[in-house]
C-alpha positions in Angstrom: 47.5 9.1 21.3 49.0 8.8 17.8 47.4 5.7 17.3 44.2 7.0 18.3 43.3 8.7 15.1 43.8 6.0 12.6 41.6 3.9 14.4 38.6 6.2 14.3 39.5 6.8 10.8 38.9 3.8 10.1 36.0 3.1 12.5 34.7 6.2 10.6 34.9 4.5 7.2 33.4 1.0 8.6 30.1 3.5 9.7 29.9 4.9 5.9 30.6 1.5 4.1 27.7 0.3 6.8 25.6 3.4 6.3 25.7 3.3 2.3 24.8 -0.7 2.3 21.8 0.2 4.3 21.0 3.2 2.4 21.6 1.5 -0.7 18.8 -1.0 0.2 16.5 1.5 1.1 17.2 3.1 -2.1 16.2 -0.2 -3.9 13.3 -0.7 -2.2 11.9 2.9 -2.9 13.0 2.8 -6.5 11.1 -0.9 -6.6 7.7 1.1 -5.4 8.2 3.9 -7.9 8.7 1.4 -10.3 5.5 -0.3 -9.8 4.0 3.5 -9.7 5.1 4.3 -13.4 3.6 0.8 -14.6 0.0 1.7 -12.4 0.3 4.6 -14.3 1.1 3.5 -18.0 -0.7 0.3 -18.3 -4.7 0.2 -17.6 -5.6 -3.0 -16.0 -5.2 -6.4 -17.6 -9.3 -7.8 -18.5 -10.4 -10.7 -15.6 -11.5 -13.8 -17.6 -15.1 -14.0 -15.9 -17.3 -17.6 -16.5 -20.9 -17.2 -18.0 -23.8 -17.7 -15.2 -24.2 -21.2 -14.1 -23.6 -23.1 -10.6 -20.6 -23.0 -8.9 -18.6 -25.8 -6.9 -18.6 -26.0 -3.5 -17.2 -22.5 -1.8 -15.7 -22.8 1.8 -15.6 -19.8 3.6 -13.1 -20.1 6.2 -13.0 -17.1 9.2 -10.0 -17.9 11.7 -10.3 -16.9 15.0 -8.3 -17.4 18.1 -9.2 -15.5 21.4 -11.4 -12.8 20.0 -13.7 -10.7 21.4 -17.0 -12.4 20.6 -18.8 -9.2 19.2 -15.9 -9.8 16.3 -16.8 -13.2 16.1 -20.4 -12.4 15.7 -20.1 -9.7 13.3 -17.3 -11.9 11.2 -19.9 -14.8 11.4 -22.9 -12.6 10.0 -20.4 -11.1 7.0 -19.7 -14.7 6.5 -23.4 -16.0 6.3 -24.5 -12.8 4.2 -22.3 -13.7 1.4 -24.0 -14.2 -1.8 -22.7 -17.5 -4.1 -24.5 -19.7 -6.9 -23.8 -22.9 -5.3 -23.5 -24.4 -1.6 -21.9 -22.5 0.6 -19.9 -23.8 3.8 -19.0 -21.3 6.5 -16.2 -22.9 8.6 -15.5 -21.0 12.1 -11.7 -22.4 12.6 -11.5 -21.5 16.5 -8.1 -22.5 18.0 -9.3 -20.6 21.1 -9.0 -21.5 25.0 -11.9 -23.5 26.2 -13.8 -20.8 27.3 -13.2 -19.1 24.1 -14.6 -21.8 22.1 -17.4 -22.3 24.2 -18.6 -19.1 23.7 -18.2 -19.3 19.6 -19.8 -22.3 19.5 -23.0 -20.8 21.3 -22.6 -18.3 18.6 -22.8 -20.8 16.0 -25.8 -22.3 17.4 -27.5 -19.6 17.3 -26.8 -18.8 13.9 -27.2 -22.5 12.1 -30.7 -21.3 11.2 -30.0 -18.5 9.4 -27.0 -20.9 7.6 -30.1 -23.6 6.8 -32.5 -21.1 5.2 -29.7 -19.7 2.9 -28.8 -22.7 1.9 -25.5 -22.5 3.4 -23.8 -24.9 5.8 -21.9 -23.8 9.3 -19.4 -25.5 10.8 -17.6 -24.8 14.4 -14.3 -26.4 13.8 -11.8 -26.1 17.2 -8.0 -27.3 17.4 -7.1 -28.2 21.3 -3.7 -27.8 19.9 -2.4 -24.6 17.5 0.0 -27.0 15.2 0.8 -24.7 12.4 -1.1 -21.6 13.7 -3.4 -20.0 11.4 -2.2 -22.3 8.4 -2.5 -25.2 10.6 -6.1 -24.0 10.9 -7.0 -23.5 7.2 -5.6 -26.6 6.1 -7.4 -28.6 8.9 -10.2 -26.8 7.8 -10.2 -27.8 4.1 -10.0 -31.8 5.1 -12.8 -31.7 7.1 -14.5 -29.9 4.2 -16.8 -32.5 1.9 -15.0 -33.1 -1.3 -17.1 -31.3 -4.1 -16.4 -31.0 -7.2 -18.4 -29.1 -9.8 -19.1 -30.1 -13.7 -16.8 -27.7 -15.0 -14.4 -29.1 -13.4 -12.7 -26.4 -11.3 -13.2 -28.4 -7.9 -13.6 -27.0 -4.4 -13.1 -22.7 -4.1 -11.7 -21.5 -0.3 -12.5 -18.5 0.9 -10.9 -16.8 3.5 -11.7 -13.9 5.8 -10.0 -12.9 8.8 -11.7 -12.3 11.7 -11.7 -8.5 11.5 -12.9 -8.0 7.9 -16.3 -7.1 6.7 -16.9 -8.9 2.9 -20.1 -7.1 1.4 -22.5 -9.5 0.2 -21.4 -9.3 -3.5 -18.1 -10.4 -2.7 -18.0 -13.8 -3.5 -20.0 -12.6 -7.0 -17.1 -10.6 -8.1 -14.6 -12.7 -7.1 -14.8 -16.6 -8.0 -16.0 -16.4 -11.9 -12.3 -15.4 -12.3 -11.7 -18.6 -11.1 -14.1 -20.5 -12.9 -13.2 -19.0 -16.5 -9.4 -19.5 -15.8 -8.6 -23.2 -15.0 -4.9 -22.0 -14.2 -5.7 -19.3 -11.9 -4.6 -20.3 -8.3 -5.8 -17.6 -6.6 -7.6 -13.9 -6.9 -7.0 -11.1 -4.5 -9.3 -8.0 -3.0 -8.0 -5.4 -2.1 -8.7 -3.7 1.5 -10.5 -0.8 2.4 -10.5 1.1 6.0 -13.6 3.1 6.3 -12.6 4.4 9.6 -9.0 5.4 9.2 -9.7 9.2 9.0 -10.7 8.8 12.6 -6.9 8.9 14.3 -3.3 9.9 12.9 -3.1 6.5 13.6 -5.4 4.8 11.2 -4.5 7.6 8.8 -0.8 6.6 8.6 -2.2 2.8 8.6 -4.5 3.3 6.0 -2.0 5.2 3.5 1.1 2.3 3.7 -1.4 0.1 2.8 -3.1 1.7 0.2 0.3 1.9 -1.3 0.7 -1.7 -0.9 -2.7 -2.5 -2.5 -2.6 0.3 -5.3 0.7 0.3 -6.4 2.7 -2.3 -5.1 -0.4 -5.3 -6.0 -1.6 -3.5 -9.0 1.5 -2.8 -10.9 2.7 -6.1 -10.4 -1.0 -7.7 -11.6 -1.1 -5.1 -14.8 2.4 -6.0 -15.6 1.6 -9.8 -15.6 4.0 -10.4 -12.3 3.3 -12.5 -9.4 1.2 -11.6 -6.9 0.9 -11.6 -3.1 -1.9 -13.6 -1.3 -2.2 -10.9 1.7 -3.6 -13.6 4.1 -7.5 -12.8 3.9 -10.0 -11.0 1.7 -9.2 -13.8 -1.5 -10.5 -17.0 -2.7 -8.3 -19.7 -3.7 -8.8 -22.8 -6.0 -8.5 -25.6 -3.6 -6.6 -28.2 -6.1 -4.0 -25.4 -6.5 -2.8 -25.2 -2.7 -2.9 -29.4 -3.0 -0.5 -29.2 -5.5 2.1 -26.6 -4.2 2.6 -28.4 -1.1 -0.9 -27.1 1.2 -0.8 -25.2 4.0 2.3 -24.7 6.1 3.2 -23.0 9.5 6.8 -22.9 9.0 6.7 -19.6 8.2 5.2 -16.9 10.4 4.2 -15.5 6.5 1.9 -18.6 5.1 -0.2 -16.4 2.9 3.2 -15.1 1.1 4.8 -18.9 1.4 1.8 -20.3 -0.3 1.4 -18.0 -3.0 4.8 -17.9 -4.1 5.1 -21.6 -4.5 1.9 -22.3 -6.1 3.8 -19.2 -9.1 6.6 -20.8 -8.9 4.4 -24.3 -10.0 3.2 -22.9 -12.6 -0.1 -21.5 -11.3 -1.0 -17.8 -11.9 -2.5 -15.5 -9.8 -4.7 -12.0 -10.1 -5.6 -8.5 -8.1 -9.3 -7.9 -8.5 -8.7 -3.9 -8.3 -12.4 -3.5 -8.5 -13.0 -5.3 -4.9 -12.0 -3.9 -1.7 -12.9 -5.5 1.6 -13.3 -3.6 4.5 -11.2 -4.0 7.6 -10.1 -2.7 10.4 -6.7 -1.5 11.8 -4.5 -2.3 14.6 -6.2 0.2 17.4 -2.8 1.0 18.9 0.8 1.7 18.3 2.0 -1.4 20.2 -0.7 -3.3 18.3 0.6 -1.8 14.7 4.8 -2.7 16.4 3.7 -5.9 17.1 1.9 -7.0 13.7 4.6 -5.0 11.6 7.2 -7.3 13.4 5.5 -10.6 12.9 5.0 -9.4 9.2 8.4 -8.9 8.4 9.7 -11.9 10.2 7.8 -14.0 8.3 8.9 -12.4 5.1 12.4 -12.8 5.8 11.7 -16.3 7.1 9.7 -17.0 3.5 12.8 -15.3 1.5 15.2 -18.3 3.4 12.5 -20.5 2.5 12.0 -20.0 -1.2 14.1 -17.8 -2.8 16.0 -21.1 -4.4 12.5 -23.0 -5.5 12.0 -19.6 -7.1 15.3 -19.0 -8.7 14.7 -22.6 -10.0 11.5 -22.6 -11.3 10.0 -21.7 -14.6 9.2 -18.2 -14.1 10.7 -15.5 -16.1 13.5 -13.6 -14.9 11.3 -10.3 -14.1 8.7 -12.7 -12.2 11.6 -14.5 -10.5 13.2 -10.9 -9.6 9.9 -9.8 -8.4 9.4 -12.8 -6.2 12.5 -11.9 -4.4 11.2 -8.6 -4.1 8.2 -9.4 -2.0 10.4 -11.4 1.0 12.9 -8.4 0.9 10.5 -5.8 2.0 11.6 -7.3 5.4 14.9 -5.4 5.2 13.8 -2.2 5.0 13.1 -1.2 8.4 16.0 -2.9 9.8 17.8 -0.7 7.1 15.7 2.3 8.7 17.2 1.6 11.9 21.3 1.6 10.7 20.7 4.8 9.1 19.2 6.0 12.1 21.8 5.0 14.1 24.4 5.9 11.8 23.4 9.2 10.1 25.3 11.6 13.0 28.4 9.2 12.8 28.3 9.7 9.0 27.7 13.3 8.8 29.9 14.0 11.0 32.3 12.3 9.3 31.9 13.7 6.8 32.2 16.7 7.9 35.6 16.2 9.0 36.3 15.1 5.7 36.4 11.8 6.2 35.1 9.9 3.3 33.1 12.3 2.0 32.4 11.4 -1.2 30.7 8.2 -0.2 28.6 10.1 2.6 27.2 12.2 -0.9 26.5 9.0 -2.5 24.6 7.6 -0.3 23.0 11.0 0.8 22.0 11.3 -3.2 20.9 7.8 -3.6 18.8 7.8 -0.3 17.4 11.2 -1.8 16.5 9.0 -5.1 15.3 6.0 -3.4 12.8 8.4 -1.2 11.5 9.9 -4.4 10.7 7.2 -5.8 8.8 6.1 -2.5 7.2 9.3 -2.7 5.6 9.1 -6.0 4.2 5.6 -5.3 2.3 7.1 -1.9 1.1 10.0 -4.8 -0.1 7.5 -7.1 -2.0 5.6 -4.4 -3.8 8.3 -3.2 -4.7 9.5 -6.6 -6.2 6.2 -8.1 -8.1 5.3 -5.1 -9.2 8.7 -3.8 -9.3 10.8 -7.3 -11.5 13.6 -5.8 -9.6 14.2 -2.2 -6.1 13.0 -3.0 -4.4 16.6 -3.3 -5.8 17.2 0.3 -4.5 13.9 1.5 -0.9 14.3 0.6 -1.0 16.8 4.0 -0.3 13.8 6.0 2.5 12.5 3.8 5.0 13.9 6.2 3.9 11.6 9.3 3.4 9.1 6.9 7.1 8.8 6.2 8.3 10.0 9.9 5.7 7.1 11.5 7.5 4.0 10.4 10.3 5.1 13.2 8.1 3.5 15.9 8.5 0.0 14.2 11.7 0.0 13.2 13.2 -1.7 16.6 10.9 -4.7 17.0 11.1 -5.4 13.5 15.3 -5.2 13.0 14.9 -7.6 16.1 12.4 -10.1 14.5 14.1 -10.3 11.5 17.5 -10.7 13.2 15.6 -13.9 15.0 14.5 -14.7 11.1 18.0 -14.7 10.0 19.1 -16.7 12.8 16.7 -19.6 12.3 14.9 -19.0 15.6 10.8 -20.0 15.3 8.9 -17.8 17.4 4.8 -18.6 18.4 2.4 -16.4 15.7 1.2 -13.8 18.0 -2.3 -12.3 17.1 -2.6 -8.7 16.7 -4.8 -7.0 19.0 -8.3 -6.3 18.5 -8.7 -3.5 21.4 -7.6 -0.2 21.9 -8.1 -0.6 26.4 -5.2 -0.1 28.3 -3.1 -3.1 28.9 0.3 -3.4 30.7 3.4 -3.2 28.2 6.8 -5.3 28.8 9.5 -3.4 30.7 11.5 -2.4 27.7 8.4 -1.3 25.4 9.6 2.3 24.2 12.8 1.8 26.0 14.6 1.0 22.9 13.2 4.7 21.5 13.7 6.7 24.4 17.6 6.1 24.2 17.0 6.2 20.3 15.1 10.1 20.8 17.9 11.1 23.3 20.8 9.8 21.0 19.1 11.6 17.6 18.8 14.7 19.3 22.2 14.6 20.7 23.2 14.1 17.3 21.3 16.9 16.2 22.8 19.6 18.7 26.5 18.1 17.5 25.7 18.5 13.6 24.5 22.6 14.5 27.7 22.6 16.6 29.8 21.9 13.2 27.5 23.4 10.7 26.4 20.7 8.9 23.1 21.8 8.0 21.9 19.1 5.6 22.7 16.5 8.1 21.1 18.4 10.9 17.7 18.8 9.0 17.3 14.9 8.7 18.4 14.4 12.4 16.0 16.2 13.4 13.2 14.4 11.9 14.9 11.2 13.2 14.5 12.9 16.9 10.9 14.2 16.2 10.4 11.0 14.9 11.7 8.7 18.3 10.2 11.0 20.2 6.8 10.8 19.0 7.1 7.0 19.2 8.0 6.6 22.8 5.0 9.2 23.9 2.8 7.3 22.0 4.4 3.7 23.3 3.9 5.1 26.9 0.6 6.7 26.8 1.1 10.4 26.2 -0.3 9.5 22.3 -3.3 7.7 23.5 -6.0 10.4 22.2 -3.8 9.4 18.5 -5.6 5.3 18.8 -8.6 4.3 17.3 -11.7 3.4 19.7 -11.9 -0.3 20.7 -13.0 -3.1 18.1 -15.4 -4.2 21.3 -17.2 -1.6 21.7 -20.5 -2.5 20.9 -21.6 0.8 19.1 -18.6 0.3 16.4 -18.8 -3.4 15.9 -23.0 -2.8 15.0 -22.2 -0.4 13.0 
């Protein structure tokens, strides 16, 4: 046995070294977000460039679909067609449905042509027997068939695009594209997005805030602090030339919206947050819904940090804008990260308890502390700019707000892991409906063990009397826990009503 306890010594240390990296990236990332806080904060937002009144070019408006429900089609194709614009209009259905799928939106098309005609506006049913490139092989496939236009002014063909589940108002278009048309080197401007009914369900409410942190903070103090910014996949209209000339569409990436925007920056092209538009959309209905969408976001970020962190590093961007760039692609390690501290944090505390390595388990405890302050202002900030006269009441559900992002932590480690490796997986739609359906064996597997492992750690951090420790354990167990009641039913009163139900999608 007297070799026993130099190896757990140092199997010990391997868990802090491993424990601090992952904290340490965490810390970053939460420092990042409270960085772009301060600058939302300081600087007030850079003047849009906006074109005197006159006609536009061409604007295709480009709504991809692929096995919807067709009251979403229907209500995406009457956004669509309600649009406002001071030029001609196309409204491209890019359906890479099954047959019976398609057939179904192209009746909806028919009916609808009409309406298109007397507006002045053209639509177009355009199907794909084949998915090549997924949704990016869809938009670009979409912009060839699209007439070549271009407009005196010389700014050439505008795309719109709107996903399937978002709602423009009519003055969208209006507020967005004179950006465009005063700033010949604009590539692309940016809405934000707005969920009307996320105060329905915990749910939506936990939803609704990550992403008003994303929108409010994250996009906004990168756009007033002249940075790059995101394309977030819909709710945008881009200058068609631009996407020509970084390369077009590509489905290489399960993130084509990041890929895209990145490269057309790294060109040369610039890019803007319209903080003045929000579109509304709607949110993944359920917690295997959110798992699923979360984990084909952050593999594709990871897959778009292989892809183009050198063109970045390379290109003429300043260092801030190139170290910003990285930024957005790395956002794909922090749940990963969330999972090794997870799994780690008894290990650690209990190591260091024992007195093994301690100094680097407070380290890392004080930097995590750091990095989650910083997190925690940016969520503040959010709720302040965009809800100034409810945002003190909002911060209540801060708490499941942080705890919440334990129920994606598992599918996403594992996508990114398959990012890492170089393994192309299919784009998977997220699901538009909150009904019942069968989940794979191991669905909320992976957090049952994790919520019987946490609180086993927890009842062996009270055994010692490491108190600190034991507090965060026991979030990490209420945390697990929550996620595999939810995952296996017991949370189902928690999910939003189903996008097919015909009341909501009239409304």
């Amino acid at each position: 046995m007297s070799g026993a306890a130099p190896a757990l010594d140092a199997l010990a240390v391997a868990a802090v070294a491993v424990y601090a990296l992952a904290t340490f990236v965490l810390t970053g990332l939460g420092l990042h977000a409270g960085a772009l806080a301060v600058v939302r904060l300081l600087r007030p937002p850079r003047p849009l460039p906006h074109a005197p009144d006159g006609p536009w070019p061409l604007v295709v408006v480009q709504v991809p679909v692929y096995d919807e429900p067709p009251a979403l089609v229907a209500r995406a194709l009457d956004a669509a067609l309600a649009l406002e614009a001071r030029g001609p209009v196309e409204v491209q259905l890019l359906d890479d449905s099954p047959r019976a799928g398609r057939l179904a939106n192209a009746a909806l098309c028919a009916e609808r042509r009409g309406r298109a005609a007397r507006r002045g506006a053209t639509l177009r049913h355009l199907s794909r027997d084949a998915r090549d490139g997924f949704k990016a092989g869809a938009l670009a496939a979409g912009l060839h068939a699209a007439p070549p236009e271009a407009s005196a002014r010389g700014a050439g063909r505008l795309a719109a695009v709107f996903d399937v589940d978002f709602r423009p108002a009519p003055d969208a278009l209006l507020r967005l594209v004179p950006a465009l048309l005063a700033d010949p080197d604009l590539a692309f401007v940016q809405a934000g997005w707005a969920h009307p009914e996320a105060d329905d369900t915990a749910l939506g409410r936990v939803q609704a805030a990550v992403l008003d942190l994303h929108f409010a903070v994250e996009q906004a103090g990168r756009d007033r602090a002249g940075l790059p910014v995101t394309f977030n996949g819909t709710a945008g209209v881009w200058r068609v030339a631009a996407i020509e000339s970084a390369g077009g569409w590509q489905g290489d990436t399960l993130a084509e919206d990041l890929d895209l925007a990145l490269r057309a920056q790294a060109a040369g092209w610039r890019a803007r947050l319209v903080e003045t538009v929000r579109v509304s959309a709607d949110l993944p209905p359920t917690v295997a819904a959110w798992r699923r969408q979360q984990a084909r976001w952050a593999k594709g970020l990871a897959e778009v940090g292989r892809k183009s962190a050198g063109a970045v590093w390379r290109s003429g961007l300043s260092v801030a804008a190139r170290a910003e760039a990285t930024a957005m692609p790395a956002l794909s390690l922090s749940l990963p990260s969330l999972l090794v501290v997870a799994v780690l944090h008894p290990v650690v505390a209990l190591a260091g308890a024992a007195g093994v390595g301690p100094a680097s388990v407070y380290v890392a405890l004080g930097a995590g502390w750091a990095g989650l302050a910083g997190l925690l202002l940016a969520h503040v900030v959010a709720q302040r700019a965009l809800y100034p006269d409810a945002w003190v009441g909002r911060l209540r559900r801060l708490p499941l707000v942080l705890v919440a992002p334990l129920a994606l932590v598992v599918p996403a480690a594992r996508a990114v892991l398959e990012a890492a490796r170089g393994r192309r997986t299919p784009f998977e739609r997220t699901l538009k409906t909150s009904r019942p359906a069968p989940l794979p064996a191991w669905e909320g597997g992976a957090e049952a063990a994790l919520a019987v492992y946490s609180v086993l750690g927890f009842v062996a951090l009270l055994a010692v009397g490491a108190w600190a420790g034991a507090a965060f354990q026991g979030l990490l167990a209420a945390g697990f826990a929550g996620a595999t009641l939810a995952l296996w039913g017991a949370g189902r009163a928690a999910e939003a009503p189903a996008i097919d139900d015909v009341r909501r999608v009239a409304a």
